[in-house]
ZAMARTI-806175 format. One record per atom (N, C-alpha, C, O, CB): x, y, z; residue number from 1; atom name; residue in three letters. Coordinates in pm, whole numbers, plus 32768, in hexadecimal, padded with zeros to 4 digits. Glycine has a CB too. Example, Ala and Ser with C-alpha at 12.3 -4.5 7.8 and 13.67 -1.06 7.14 Angstrom:
2
{atom {8527; 7DC7; 830C}; 1; N; ALA}
{atom {84CE; 7E3E; 830C}; 1; CA; ALA}
{atom {8528; 7EB6; 830C}; 1; C; ALA}
{atom {8590; 7EB4; 834E}; 1; O; ALA}
{atom {846B; 7E41; 8389}; 1; CB; ALA}
{atom {8505; 7F1F; 82C4}; 2; N; SER}
{atom {8557; 7F96; 82CA}; 2; CA; SER}
{atom {850A; 8003; 8313}; 2; C; SER}
{atom {853D; 8072; 8324}; 2; O; SER}
{atom {8580; 7FC4; 823C}; 2; CB; SER}
***
This chain:
57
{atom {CE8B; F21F; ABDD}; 1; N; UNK}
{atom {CE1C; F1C5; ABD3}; 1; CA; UNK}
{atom {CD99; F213; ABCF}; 1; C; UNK}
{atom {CD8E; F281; AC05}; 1; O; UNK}
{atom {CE1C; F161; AC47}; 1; CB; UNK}
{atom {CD45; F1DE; AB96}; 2; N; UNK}
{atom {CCA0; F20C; AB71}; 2; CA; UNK}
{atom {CC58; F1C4; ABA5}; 2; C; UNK}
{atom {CC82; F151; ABB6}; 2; O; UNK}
{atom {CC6A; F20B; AAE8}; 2; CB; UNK}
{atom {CBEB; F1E0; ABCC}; 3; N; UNK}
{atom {CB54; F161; ABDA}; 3; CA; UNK}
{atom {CB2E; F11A; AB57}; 3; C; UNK}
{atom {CB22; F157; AAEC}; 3; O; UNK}
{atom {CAAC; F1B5; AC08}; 3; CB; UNK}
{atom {CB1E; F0A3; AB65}; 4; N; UNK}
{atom {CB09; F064; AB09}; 4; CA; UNK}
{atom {CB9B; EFE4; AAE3}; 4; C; UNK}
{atom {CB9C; EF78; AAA9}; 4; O; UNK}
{atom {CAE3; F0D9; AAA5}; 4; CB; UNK}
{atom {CBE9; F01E; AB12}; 5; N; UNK}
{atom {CC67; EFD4; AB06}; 5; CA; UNK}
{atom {CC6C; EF6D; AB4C}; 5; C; UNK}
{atom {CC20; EF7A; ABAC}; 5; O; UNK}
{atom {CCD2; F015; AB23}; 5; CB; UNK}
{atom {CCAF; EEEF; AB4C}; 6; N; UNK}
{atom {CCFC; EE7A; ABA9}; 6; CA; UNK}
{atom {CD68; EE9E; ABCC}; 6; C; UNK}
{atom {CDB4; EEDF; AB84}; 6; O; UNK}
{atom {CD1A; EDFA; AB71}; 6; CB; UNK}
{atom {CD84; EE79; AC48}; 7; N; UNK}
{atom {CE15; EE8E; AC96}; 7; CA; UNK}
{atom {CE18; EDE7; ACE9}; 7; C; UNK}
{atom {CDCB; ED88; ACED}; 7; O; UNK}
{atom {CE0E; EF39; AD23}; 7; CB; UNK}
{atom {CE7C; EE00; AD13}; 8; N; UNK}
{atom {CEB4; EDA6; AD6F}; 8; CA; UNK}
{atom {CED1; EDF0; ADDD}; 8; C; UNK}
{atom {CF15; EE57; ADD7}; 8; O; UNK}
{atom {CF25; ED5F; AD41}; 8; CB; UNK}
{atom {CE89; EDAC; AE77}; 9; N; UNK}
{atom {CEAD; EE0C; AEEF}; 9; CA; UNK}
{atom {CF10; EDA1; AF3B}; 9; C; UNK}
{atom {CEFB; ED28; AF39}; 9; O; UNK}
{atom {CE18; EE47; AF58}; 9; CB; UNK}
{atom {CF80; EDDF; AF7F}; 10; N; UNK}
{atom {D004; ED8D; AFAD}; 10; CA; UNK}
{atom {CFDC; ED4B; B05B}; 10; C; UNK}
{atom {CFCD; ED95; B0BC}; 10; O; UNK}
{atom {D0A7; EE12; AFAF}; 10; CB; UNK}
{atom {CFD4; ECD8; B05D}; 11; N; UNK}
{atom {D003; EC9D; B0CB}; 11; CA; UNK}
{atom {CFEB; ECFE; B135}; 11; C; UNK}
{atom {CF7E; ED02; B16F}; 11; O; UNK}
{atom {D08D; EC73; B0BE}; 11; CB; UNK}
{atom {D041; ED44; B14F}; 12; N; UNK}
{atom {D077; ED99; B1A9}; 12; CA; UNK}
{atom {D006; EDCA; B1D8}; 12; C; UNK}
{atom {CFF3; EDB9; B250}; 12; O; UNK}
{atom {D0D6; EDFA; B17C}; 12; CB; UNK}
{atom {CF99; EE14; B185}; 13; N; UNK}
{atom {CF25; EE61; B1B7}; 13; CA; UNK}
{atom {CE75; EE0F; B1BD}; 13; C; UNK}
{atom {CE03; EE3D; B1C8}; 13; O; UNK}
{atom {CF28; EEE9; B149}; 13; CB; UNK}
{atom {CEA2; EDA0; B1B1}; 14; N; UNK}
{atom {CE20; ED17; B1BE}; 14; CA; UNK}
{atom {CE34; ECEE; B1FC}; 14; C; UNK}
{atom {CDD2; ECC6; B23C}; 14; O; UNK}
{atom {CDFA; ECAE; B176}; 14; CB; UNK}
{atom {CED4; ECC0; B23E}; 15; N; UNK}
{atom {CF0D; EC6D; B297}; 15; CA; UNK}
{atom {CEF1; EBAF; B287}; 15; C; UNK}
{atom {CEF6; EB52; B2D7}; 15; O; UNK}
{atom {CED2; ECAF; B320}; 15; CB; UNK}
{atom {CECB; EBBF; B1C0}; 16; N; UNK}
{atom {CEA9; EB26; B1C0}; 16; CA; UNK}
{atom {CF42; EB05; B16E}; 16; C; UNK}
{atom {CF9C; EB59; B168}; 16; O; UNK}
{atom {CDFA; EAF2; B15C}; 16; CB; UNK}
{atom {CF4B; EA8B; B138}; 17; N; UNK}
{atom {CFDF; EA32; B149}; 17; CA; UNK}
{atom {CFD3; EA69; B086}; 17; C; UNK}
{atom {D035; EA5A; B03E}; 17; O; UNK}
{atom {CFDA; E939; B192}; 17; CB; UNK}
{atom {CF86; EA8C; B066}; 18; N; UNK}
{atom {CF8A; EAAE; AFDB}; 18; CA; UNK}
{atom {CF56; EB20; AF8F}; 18; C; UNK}
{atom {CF1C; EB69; AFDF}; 18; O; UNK}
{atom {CF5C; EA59; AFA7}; 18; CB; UNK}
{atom {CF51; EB55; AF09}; 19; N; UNK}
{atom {CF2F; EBED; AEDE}; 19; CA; UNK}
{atom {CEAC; EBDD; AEDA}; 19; C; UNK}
{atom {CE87; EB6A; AEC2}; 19; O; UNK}
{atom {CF6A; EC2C; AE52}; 19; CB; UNK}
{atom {CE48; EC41; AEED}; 20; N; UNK}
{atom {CD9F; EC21; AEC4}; 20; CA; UNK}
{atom {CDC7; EC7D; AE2F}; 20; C; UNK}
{atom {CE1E; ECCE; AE0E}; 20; O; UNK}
{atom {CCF7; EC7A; AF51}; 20; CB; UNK}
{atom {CD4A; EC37; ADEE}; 21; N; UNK}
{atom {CD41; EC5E; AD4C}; 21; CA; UNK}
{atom {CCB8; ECB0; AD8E}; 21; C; UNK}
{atom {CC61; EC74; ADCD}; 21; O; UNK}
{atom {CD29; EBC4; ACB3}; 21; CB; UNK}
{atom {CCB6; ED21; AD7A}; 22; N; UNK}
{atom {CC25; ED96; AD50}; 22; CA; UNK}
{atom {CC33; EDE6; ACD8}; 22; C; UNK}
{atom {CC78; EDE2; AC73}; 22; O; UNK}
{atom {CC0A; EE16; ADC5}; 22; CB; UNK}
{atom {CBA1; EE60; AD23}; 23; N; UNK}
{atom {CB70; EEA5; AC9D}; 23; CA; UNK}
{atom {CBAD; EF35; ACEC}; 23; C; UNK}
{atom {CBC9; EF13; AD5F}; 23; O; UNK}
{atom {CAA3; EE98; AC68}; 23; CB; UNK}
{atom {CBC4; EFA3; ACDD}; 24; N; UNK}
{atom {CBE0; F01F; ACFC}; 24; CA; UNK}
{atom {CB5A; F03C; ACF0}; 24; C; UNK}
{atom {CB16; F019; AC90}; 24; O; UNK}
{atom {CC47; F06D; ACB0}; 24; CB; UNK}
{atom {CB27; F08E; AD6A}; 25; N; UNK}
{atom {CAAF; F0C2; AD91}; 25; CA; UNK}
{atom {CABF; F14A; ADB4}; 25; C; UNK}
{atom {CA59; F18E; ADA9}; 25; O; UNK}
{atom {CA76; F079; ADF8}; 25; CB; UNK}
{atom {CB16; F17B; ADD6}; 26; N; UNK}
{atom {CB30; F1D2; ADF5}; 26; CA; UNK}
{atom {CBB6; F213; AE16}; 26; C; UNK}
{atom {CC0B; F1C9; AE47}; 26; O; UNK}
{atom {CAF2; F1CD; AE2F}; 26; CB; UNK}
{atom {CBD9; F2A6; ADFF}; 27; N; UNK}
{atom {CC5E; F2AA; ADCE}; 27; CA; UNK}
{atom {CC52; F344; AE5B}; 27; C; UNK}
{atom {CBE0; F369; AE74}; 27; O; UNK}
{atom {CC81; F2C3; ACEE}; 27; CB; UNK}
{atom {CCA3; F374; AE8E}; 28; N; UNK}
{atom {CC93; F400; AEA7}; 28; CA; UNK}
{atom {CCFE; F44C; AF1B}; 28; C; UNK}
{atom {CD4A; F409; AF61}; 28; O; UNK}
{atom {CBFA; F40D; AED4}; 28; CB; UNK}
{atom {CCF7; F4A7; AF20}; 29; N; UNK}
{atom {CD99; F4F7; AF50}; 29; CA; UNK}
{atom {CD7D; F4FD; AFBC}; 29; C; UNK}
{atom {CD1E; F54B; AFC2}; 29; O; UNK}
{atom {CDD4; F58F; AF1E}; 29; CB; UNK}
{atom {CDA3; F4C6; B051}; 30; N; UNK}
{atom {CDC4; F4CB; B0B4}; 30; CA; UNK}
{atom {CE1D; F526; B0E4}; 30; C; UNK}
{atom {CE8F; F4F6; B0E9}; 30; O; UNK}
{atom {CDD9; F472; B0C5}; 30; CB; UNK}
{atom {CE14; F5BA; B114}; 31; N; UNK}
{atom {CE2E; F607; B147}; 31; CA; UNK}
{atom {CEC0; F5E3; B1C2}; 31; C; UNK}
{atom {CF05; F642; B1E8}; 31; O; UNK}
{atom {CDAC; F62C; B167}; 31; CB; UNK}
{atom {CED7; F565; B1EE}; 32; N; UNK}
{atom {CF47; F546; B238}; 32; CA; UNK}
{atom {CF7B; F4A1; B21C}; 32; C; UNK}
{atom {CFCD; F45F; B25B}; 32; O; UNK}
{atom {CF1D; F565; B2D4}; 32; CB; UNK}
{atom {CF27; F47D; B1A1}; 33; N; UNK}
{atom {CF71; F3FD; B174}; 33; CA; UNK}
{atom {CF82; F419; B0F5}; 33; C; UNK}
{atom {CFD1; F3C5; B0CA}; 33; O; UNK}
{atom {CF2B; F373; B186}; 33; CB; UNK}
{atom {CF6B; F44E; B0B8}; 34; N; UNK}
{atom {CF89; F469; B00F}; 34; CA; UNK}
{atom {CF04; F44B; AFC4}; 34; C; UNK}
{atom {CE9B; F47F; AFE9}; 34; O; UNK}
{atom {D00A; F3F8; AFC7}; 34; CB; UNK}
{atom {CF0C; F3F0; AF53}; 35; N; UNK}
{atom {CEA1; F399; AF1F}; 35; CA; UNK}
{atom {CE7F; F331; AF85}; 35; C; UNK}
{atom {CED0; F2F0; AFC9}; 35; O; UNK}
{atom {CEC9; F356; AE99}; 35; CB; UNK}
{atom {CE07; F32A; AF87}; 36; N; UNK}
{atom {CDAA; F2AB; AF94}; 36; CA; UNK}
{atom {CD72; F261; AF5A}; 36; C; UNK}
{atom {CD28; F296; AF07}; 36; O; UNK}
{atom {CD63; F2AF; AFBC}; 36; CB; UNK}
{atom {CD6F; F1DC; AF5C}; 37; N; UNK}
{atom {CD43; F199; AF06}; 37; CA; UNK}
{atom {CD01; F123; AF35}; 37; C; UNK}
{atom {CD31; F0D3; AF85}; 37; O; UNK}
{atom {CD9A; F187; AEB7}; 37; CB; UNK}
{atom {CC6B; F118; AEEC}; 38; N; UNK}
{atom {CC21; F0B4; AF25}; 38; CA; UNK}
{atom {CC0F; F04C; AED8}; 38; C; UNK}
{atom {CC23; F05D; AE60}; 38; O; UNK}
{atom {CBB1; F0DB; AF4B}; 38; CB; UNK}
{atom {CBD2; EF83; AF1E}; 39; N; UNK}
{atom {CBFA; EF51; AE87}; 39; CA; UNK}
{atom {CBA7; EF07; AEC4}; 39; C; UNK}
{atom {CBB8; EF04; AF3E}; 39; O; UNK}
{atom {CC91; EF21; AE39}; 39; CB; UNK}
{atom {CB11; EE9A; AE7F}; 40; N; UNK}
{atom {CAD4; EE53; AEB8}; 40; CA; UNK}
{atom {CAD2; EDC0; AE5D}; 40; C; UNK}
{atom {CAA1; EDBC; ADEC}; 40; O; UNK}
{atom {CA5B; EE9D; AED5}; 40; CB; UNK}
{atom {CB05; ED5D; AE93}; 41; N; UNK}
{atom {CB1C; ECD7; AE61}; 41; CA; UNK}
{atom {CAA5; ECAC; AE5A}; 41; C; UNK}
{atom {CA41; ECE2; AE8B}; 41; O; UNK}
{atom {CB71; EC7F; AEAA}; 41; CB; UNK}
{atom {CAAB; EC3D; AE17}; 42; N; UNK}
{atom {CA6A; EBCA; ADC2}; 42; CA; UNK}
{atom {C9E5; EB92; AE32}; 42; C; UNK}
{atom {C971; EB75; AE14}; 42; O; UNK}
{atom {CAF5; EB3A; AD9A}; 42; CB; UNK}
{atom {CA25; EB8F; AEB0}; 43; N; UNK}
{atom {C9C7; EB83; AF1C}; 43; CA; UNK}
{atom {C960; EC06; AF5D}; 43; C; UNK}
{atom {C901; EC06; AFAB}; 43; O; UNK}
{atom {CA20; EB53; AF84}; 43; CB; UNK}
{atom {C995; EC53; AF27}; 44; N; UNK}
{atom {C956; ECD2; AF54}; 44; CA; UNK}
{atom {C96E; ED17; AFBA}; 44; C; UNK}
{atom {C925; ED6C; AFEC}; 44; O; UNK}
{atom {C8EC; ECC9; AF61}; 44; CB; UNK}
{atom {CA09; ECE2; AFEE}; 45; N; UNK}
{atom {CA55; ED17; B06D}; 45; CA; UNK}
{atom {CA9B; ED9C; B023}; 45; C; UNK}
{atom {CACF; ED97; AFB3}; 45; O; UNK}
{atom {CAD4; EC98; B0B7}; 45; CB; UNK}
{atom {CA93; EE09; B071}; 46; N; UNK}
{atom {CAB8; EE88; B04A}; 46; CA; UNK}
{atom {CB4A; EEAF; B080}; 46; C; UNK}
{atom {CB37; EEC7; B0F7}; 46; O; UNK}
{atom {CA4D; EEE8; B079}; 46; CB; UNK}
{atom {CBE7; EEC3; B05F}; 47; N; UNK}
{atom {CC3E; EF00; B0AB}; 47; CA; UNK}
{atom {CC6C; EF55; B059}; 47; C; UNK}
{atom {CC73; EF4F; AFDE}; 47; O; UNK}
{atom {CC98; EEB6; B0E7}; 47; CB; UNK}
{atom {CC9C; EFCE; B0C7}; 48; N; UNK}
{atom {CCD7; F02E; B0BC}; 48; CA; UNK}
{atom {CD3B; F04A; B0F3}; 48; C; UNK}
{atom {CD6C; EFFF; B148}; 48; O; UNK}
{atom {CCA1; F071; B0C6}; 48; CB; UNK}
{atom {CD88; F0EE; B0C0}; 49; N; UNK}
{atom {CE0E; F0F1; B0FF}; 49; CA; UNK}
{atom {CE4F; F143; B0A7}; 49; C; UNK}
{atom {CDFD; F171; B057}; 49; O; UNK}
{atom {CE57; F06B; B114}; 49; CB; UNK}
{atom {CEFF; F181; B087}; 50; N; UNK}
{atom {CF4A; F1B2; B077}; 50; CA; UNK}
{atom {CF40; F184; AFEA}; 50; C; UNK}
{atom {CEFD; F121; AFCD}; 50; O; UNK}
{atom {CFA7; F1A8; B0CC}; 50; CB; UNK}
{atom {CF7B; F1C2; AF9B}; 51; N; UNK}
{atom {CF85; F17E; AF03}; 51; CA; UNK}
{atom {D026; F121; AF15}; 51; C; UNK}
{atom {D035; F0C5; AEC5}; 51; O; UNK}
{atom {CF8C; F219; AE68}; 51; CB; UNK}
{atom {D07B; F134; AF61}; 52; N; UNK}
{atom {D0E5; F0E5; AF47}; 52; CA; UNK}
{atom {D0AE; F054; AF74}; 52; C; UNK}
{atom {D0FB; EFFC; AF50}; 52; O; UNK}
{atom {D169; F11B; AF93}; 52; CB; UNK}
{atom {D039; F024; AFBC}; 53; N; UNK}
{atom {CFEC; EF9D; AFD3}; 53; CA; UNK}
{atom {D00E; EF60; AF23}; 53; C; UNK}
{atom {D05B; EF05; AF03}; 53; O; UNK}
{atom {CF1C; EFBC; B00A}; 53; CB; UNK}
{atom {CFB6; EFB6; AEC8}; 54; N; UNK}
{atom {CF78; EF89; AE65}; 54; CA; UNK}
{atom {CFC1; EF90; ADB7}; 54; C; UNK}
{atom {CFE5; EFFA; AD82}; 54; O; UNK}
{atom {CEFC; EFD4; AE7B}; 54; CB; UNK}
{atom {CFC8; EF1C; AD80}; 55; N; UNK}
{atom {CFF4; EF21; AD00}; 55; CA; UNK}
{atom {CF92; EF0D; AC75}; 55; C; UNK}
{atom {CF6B; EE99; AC6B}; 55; O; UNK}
{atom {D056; EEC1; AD05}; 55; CB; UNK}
{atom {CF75; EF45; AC30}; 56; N; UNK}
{atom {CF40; EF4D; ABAE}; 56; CA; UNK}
{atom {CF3A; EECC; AB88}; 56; C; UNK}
{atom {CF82; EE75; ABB9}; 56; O; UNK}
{atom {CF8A; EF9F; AB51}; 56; CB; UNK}
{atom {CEF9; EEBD; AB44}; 57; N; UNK}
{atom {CF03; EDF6; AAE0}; 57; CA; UNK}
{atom {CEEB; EE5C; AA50}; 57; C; UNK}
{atom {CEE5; EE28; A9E0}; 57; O; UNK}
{atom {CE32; ED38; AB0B}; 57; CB; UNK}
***
């Protein structure tokens, strides 16, 4: 994934009952999690986390 992209972030790491639709804001290598990946929705709520959270659209 790139900035500029849409993803879908999973349940699991929002802890809401469904996927949030965002924008990729930020992408970058975490030294003891791998990739990171940041994604800020439609509301302007920002989450982050592991890339296995997040799927491409």
């Amino acid at each position: 994934m790139s900035k500029g992209q849409y993803a879908y972030v999973s349940p699991e790491l929002t802890g809401l009952t469904e996927k949030v639709k965002g924008e990729v804001i930020n992408v970058r290598q975490n030294p003891f999690l791998g990739q990171e990946i940041a994604v800020r929705d439609a509301g302007g709520r920002i989450y982050f986390g592991e890339s296995k959270y997040f799927s491409a659209i």
